[in-house]
C-alpha positions in Angstrom: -13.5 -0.9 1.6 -11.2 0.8 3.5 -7.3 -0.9 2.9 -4.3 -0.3 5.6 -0.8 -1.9 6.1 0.1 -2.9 9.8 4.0 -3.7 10.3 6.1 -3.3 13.3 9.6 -5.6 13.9 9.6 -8.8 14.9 9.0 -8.7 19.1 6.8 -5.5 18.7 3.6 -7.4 19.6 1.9 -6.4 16.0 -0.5 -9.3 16.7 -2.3 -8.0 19.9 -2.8 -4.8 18.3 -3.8 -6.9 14.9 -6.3 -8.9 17.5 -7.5 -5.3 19.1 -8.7 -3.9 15.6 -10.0 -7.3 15.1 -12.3 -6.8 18.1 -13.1 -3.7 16.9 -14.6 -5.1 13.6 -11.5 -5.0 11.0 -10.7 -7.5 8.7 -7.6 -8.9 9.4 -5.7 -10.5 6.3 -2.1 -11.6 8.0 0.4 -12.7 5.8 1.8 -15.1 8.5 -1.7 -16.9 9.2 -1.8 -17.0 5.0 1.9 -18.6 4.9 1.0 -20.8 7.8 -2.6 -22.0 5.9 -0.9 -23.0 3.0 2.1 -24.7 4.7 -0.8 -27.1 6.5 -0.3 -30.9 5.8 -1.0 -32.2 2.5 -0.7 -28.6 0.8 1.0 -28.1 -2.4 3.3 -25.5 -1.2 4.3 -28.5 1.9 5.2 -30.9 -1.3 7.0 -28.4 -3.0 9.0 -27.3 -0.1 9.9 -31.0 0.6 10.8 -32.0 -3.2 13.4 -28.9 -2.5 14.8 -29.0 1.2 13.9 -33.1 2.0 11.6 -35.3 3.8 13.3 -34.2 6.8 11.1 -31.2 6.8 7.9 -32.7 7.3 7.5 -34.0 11.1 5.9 -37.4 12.0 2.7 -36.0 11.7 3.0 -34.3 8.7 3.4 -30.8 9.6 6.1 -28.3 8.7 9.1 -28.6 11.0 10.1 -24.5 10.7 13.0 -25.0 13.2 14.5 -27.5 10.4 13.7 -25.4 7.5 15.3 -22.3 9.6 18.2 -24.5 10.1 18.6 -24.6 6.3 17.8 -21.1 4.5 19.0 -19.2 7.3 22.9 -20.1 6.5 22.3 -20.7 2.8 21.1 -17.5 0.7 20.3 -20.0 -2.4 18.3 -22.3 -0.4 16.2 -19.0 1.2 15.6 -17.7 -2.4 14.2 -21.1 -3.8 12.0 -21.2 -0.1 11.1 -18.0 -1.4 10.6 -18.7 -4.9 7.9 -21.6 -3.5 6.2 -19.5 -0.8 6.0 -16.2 -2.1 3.8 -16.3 -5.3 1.1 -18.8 -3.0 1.1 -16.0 -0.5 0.6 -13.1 -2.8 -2.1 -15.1 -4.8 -3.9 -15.8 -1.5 -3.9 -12.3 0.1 -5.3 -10.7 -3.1 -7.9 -13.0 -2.7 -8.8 -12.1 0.6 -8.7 -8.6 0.3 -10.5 -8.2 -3.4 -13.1 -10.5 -1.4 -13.8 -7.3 0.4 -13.7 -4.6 -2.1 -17.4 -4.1 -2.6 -17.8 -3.8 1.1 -17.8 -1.4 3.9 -15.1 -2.9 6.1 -11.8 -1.5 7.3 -9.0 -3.8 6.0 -5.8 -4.9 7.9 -3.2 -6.2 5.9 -0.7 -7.3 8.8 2.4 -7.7 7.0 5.7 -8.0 9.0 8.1 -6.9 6.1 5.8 -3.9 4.6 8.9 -1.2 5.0 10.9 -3.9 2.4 7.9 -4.7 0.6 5.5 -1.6 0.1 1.8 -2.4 -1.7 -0.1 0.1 -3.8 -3.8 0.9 -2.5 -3.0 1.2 0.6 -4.7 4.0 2.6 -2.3 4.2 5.5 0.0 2.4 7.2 0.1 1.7 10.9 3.4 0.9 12.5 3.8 -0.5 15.9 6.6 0.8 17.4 9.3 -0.2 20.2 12.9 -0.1 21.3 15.2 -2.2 20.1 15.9 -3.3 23.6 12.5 -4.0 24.2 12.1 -6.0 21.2 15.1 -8.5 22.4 14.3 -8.7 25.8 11.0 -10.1 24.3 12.2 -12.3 22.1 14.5 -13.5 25.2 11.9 -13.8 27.3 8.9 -14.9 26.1 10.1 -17.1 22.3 13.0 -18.4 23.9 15.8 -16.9 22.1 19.4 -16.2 22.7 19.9 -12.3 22.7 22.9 -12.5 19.8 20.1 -14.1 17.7 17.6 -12.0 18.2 19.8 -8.9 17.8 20.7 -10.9 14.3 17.3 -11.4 13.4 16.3 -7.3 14.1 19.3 -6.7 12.0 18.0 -8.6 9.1 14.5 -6.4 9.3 13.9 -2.6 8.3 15.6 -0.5 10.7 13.2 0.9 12.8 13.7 4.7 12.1 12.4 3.3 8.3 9.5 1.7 9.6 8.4 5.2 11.2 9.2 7.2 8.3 6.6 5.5 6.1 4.4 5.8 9.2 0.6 7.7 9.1 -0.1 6.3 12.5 2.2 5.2 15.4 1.5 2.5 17.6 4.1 2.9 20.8 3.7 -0.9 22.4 6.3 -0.6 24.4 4.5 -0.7 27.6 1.2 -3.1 28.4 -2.1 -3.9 26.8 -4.0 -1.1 29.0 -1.2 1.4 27.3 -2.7 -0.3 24.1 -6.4 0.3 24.5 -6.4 4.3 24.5 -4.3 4.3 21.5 -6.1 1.3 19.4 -9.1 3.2 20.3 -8.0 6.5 18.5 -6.5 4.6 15.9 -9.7 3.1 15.0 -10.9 6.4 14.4 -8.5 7.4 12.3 -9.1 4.6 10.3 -12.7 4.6 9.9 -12.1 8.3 9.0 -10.2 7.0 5.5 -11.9 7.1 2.3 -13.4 4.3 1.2 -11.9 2.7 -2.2 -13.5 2.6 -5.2 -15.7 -0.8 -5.8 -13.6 -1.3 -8.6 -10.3 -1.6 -7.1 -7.9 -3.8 -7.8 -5.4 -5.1 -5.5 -1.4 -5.3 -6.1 1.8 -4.5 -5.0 4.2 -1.6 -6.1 6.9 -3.8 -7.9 10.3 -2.7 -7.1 12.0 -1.2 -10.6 13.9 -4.7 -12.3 11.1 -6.8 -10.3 10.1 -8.8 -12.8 6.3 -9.5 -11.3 3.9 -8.0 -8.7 4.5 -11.1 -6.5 4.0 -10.7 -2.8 6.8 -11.1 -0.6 5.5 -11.2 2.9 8.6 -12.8 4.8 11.9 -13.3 4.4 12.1 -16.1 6.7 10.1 -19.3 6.9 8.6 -18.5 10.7 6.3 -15.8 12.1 8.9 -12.4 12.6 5.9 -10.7 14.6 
């Protein structure tokens, strides 16, 4: 197995490059699709989360309501640390799963994870980062998810800056421009990954804890929504 990180800020388009590599035969284990798996109706994590914040987080038909939760956490730095307290342990548990899964195999390994600058994991062979202006990234999140521009400058601000995200960079993604821009560079970033070493079948996924972390739990986001 061959194990990369993928990040980029939220607007940066990480998933069509994610979907790209995907095309091209990765394995693609996104934290966002985990967090959004185990929020499904009926899951524990969904009970746990509404024993905490309220049956007014679960909508008619029985799904998370995210804008309510955001409503909550997002002013409330205790309420976002017990959301995290629920979410994060079920997230790290799962994507260890997927990717020890795939240890014994041949396959290049995406771990898409949208807060890897804040949250860096051992193993990892390289790390991708898809890059763009801030601008860019706000006129994005304007145009296309419908937000305000103060809160998606607020919501940039709360990430990695992006001169962090390229520091820890072995590959650059500039997404700045279009999907034909993309192509040329996916391509020659699949070669770069298939160029890795492969791991060693007896490799054993974790994350670097931070020093007073008390345990290798993953922390994939910081807020209860996809921050693509």
């Amino acid at each position: 197995m061959i194990l990369v990180g993928l990040t980029g800020g939220i607007g940066s388009g990480k998933s069509t490059v994610s979907a790209l590599l995907a095309e091209r035969g990765a394995v693609i284990v996104d934290a966002d699709a985990v967090v959004r798996d185990l929020q499904e109706p009926g899951s524990p994590v969904l009970a746990r989360m509404a024993e905490r914040f309220g049956a007014e987080i679960i909508a008619p038909d029985g799904s998370l309501d995210r804008a309510m939760v955001a409503s909550i956490v997002f002013a409330d730095p205790e309420a976002l640390k017990d959301l995290n307290g629920i979410v994060h342990p079920a997230v790290g548990a799962e994507m260890a799963r997927r990717v020890q899964a795939e240890v014994q195999t041949d396959h290049v390994v995406v771990m898409d994870i949208p807060l890897l600058t804040e949250n860096p994991r051992q193993g990892l062979q390289g790390v991708v980062v898809v890059d763009v202006p801030e601008d860019v990234q706000v006129d994005r999140l304007v145009r296309y998810r419908g937000f305000d521009e103060a809160d998606a400058r607020a919501r940039i601000a709360r990430q990695s800056t992006r001169e962090q995200r390229l520091a820890m960079a072995g590959f650059v993604v500039d997404n700045s421009g279009g999907v034909a821009d993309l192509e040329p560079q996916v391509e020659a970033l699949w070669a770069w990954l298939c160029g890795l070493p492969q791991l060693p079948p007896d490799f054993q996924y974790g994350r670097a804890p931070a020093e007073g972390e008390p345990a290798p739990e993953a922390a994939e986001a910081s807020e209860p929504a996809s921050d693509e």
